[in-house]
N, C-alpha and C positions, 0 to 999 in steps of 0.2 A: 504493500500500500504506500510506505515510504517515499519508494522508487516511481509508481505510479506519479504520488502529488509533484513531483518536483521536477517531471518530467512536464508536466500539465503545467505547471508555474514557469517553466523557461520557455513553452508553445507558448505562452499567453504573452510572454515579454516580448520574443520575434514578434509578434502579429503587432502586436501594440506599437513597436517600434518601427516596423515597416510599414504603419498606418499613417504615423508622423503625428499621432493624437498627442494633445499640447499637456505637461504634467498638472498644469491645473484642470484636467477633467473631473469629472463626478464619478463615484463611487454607487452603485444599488447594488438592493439583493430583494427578493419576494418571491412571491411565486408564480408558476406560467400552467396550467390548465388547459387540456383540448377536451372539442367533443368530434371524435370521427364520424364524419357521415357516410362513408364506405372506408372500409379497408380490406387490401386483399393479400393473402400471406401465401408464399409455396414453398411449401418444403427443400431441402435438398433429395437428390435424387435418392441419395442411399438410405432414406427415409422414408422409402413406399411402403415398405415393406408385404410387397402382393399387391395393394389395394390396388384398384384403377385410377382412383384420384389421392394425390400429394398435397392438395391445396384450400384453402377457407377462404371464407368471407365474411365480413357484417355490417348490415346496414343499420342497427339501432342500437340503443344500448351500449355504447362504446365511450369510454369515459379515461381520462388519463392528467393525472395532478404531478407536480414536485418541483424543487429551490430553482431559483435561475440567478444570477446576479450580473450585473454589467459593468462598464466602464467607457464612458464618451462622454461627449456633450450633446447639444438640445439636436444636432443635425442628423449626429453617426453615433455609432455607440459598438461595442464588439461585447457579445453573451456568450456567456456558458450555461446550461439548463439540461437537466435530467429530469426526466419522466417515468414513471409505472401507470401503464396502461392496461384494459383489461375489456374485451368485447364479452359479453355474455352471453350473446347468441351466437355464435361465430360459429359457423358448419360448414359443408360442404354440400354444391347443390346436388353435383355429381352422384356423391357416395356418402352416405350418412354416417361419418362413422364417430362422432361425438361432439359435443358442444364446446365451446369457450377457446378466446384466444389468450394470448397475454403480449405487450411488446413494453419493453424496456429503452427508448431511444438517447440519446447522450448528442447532445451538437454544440457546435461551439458558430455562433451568427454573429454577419453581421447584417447592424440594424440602421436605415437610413430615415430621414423625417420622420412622421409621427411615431413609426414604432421603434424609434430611439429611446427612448422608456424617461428621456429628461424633458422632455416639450411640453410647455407650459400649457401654450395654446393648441388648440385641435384643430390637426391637421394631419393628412392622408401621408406614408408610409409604405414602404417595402422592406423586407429581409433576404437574404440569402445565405446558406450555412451547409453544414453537413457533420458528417461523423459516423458512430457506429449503433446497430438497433439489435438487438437479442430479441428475437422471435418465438412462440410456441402455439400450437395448435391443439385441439381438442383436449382442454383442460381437463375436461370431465363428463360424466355418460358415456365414454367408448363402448362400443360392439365387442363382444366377445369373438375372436378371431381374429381381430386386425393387427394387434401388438401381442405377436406369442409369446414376447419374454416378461410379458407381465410391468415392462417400466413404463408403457405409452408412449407417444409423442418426446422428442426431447426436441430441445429449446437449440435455435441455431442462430448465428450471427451474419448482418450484411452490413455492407458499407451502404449510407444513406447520406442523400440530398434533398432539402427543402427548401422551397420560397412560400415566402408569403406577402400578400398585400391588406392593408388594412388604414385602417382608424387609431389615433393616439392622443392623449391628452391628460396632460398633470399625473405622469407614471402608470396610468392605464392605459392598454390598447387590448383591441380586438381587430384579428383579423383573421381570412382564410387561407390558408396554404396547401399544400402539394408536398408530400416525402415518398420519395422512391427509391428504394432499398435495392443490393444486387450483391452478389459473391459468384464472379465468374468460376471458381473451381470446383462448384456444385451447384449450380444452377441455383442456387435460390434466391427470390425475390421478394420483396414486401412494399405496398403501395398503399398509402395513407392520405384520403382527401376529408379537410374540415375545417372548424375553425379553432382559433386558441384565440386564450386571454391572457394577460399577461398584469405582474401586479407588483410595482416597485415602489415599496413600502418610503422609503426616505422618502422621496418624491410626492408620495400621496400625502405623507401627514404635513407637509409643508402647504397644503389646500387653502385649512383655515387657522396659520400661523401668522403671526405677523409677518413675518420672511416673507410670505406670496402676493406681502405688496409692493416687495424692491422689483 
């Protein structure tokens, strides 16, 4: 984990420094929230195990919370945000072979106009980002037959890209985006269409401070 953080701490200083973001930037952290309006997950191949179909869906029910925190100013801003995500009806139309998905996404964005998470005033916003998503398909109700070894479904990793446009305003924004997930050396895929919210606490209690009338 050590090695992890401080690995993630010297990514963030290159970025920041080849952004040319000026040292008097602002500092957030809060939280970021989706709700997917479809998402479609496919297995790796060596993952059929028999069945006909590898792959899920869900159109409802699909909900995903956790930290995010930034660094820019009111224009541009560069995020870090991790999510656990969870579709509850997530199946396959194909081949029924159990319910629920779960995706774990990790990005590290950047964030232009409104959803730069420091803009006072409201106004419209774009992101771009990527990173890595941890995937898992039929959480629960499996068929008897589909996973002989009795452990079900395991959980796989892709490289993932997202944009988003949206709305933004005094450390709130809401917008919708696009994540599309892929691991060339096993085919699998993950594709994520919906909206997020996003929630950068410094930012918001400065609303009704005295400070929000400099």
């Amino acid at each position: 984990m050590l090695k992890i953080h401080i690995i993630t701490r010297r990514y963030l200083t290159i970025v920041l420094l080849c952004c040319n973001i000026p040292l008097f930037s602002q500092f957030g952290y809060g939280l970021t929230a989706s709700n997917d309006i479809y998402h479609f997950m496919k297995n790796p191949e060596s993952e059929r195990h028999g069945a006909i179909s590898n792959t899920a869906g869900s159109a409802i029910l699909n909900f995903a919370a956790g930290p995010k925190v930034w660094y820019g100013k009111k224009k541009f801003s560069v995020s870090l945000e991790g999510q656990a995500g969870i579709g509850v009806l997530g199946f396959s139309l194909k081949e029924n072979k159990g319910l629920g998905t779960a995706y774990f996404p990790v990005l590290l964005k950047f964030n232009f106009g409104g959803l730069s998470a420091f803009e006072r005033e409201q106004k419209l916003g774009w992101s771009i980002g990527g990173g890595i998503q941890y995937s898992k398909t039929e959480l629960y109700g499996t068929k008897e037959g589909f996973f002989p070894d009795q452990n079900g479904r395991q959980s796989f990793m892709t490289y993932v890209v997202q944009m988003g446009y949206g709305l933004g305003i005094s450390g709130f924004s809401t917008h919708g985006f696009v994540r599309w997930g892929f691991l060339p050396e096993d085919k699998s895929q993950v594709l994520h269409v919906g909206l997020q919210y996003d929630f950068n606490r410094p930012v918001m209690k400065l609303i009704n401070s005295p400070e929000s009338a400099l």
